[in-house]
C-alpha positions in Angstrom: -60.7 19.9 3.4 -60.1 21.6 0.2 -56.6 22.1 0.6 -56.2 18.5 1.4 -57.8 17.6 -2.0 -55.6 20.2 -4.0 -52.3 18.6 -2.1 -53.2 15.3 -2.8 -53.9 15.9 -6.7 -51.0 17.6 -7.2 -48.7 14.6 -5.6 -50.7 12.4 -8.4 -49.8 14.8 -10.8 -46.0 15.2 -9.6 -45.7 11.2 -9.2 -46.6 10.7 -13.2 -43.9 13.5 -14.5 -40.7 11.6 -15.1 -38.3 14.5 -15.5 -35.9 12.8 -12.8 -35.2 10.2 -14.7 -32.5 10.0 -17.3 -31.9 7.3 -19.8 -28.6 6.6 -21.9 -28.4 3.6 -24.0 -25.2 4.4 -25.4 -21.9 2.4 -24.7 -19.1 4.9 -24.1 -15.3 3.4 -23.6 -12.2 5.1 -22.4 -8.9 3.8 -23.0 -6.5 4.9 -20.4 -3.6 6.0 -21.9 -0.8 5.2 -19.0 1.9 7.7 -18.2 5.7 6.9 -17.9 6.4 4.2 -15.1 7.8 5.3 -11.9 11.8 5.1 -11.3 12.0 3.5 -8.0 15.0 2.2 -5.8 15.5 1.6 -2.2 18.9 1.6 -0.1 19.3 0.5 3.6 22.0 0.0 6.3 21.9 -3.4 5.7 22.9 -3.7 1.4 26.7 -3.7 2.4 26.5 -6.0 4.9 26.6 -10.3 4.7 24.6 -11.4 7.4 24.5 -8.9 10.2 23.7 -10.8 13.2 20.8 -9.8 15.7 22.8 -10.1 18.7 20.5 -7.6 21.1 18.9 -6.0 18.3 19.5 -4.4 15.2 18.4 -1.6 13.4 17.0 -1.1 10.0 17.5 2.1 7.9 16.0 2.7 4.8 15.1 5.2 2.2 12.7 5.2 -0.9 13.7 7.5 -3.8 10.5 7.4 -6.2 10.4 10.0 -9.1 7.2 9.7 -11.3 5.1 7.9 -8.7 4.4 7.8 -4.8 5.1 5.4 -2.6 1.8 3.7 -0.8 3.2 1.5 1.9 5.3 -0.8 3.3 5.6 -4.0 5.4 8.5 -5.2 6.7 8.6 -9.0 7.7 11.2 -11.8 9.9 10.4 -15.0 11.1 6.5 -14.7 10.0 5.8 -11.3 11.7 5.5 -7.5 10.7 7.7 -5.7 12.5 7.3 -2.6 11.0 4.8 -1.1 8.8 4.8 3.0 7.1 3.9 5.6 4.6 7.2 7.2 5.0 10.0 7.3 2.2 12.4 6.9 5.1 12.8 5.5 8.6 14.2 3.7 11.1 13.0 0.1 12.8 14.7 -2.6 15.1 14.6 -6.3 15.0 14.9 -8.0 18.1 16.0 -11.6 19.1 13.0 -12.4 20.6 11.5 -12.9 17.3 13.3 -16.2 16.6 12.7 -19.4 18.1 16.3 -21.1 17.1 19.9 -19.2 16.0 20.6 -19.3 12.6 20.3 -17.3 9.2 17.2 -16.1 8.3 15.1 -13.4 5.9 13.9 -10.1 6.2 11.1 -9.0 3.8 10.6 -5.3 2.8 7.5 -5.0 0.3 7.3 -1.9 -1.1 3.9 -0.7 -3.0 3.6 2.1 -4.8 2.1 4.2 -8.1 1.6 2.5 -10.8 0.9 5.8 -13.2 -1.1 3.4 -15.7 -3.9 6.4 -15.1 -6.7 3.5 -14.6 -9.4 4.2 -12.9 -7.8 2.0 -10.0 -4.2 3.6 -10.2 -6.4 7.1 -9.8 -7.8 6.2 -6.1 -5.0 4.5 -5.2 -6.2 1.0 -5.3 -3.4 -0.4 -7.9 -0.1 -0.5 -7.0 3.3 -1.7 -8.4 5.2 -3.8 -5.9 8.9 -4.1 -4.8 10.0 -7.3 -2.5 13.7 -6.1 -0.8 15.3 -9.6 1.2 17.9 -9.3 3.1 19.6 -12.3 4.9 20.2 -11.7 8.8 21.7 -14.1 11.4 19.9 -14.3 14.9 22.7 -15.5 16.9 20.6 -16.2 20.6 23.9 -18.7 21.5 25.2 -15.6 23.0 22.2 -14.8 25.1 22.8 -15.5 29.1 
């Protein structure tokens, strides 16, 4: 009984200390001083080329260079629907006729996001992001199809 007593008096004790607690009423700002702007630039297969058609497919090369920075992601769009989505400064995808519902000229999308190096607290977590939107114009010519 006793030591049921002493336990309980010294949780009333512990429960009035406050030493857990810690108070700052200060206002501290940081200005983020941001650090050179990534160089960025992107070639494909297709940057030569005026309309390569999508006869049975056709493929998509592409490389990043990115000094100062890193690259985040990318989507790559036709006809309202990712075709191909990556991490990678280079690769390979293939578009396919399928994806149109009619022949004619239309757009690839490549979106690019990547460092921002303004050294926010966002830019350090990865959660702001510069952006670079590639188009390329690309003929689905399904006249040809049996």
């Amino acid at each position: 009984m006793g030591k049921h007593i002493t336990t309980i008096i010294v949780l009333l004790f512990l429960s009035g200390i406050q030493a857990c607690f810690y108070s700052d009423t200060e206002m501290y700002q940081v200005e983020p001083i941001p650090g050179d702007p990534p160089l960025f630039s992107v070639s494909t297969n297709l940057d030569t080329l005026y309309n390569p058609p999508v006869n049975d497919s056709l493929e998509v090369t592409f490389s990043v260079q990115i000094s100062g920075g890193e690259l985040y992601y990318l989507y790559a769009d036709v006809v309202n629907t990712t075709v191909y989505e990556s991490d990678s400064t280079y690769g390979s995808f293939w578009i396919y006729p399928s994806l149109a519902e009619s022949s004619g000229v239309d757009t690839l999308y490549m979106e690019f996001y990547y460092s921002s190096n303004s050294n926010s607290l966002a830019d350090k977590v990865g959660y702001e992001a510069n952006t670079e939107l590639q188009k390329y114009a690309i003929f689905f010519n399904l006249e040809d199809e049996p």
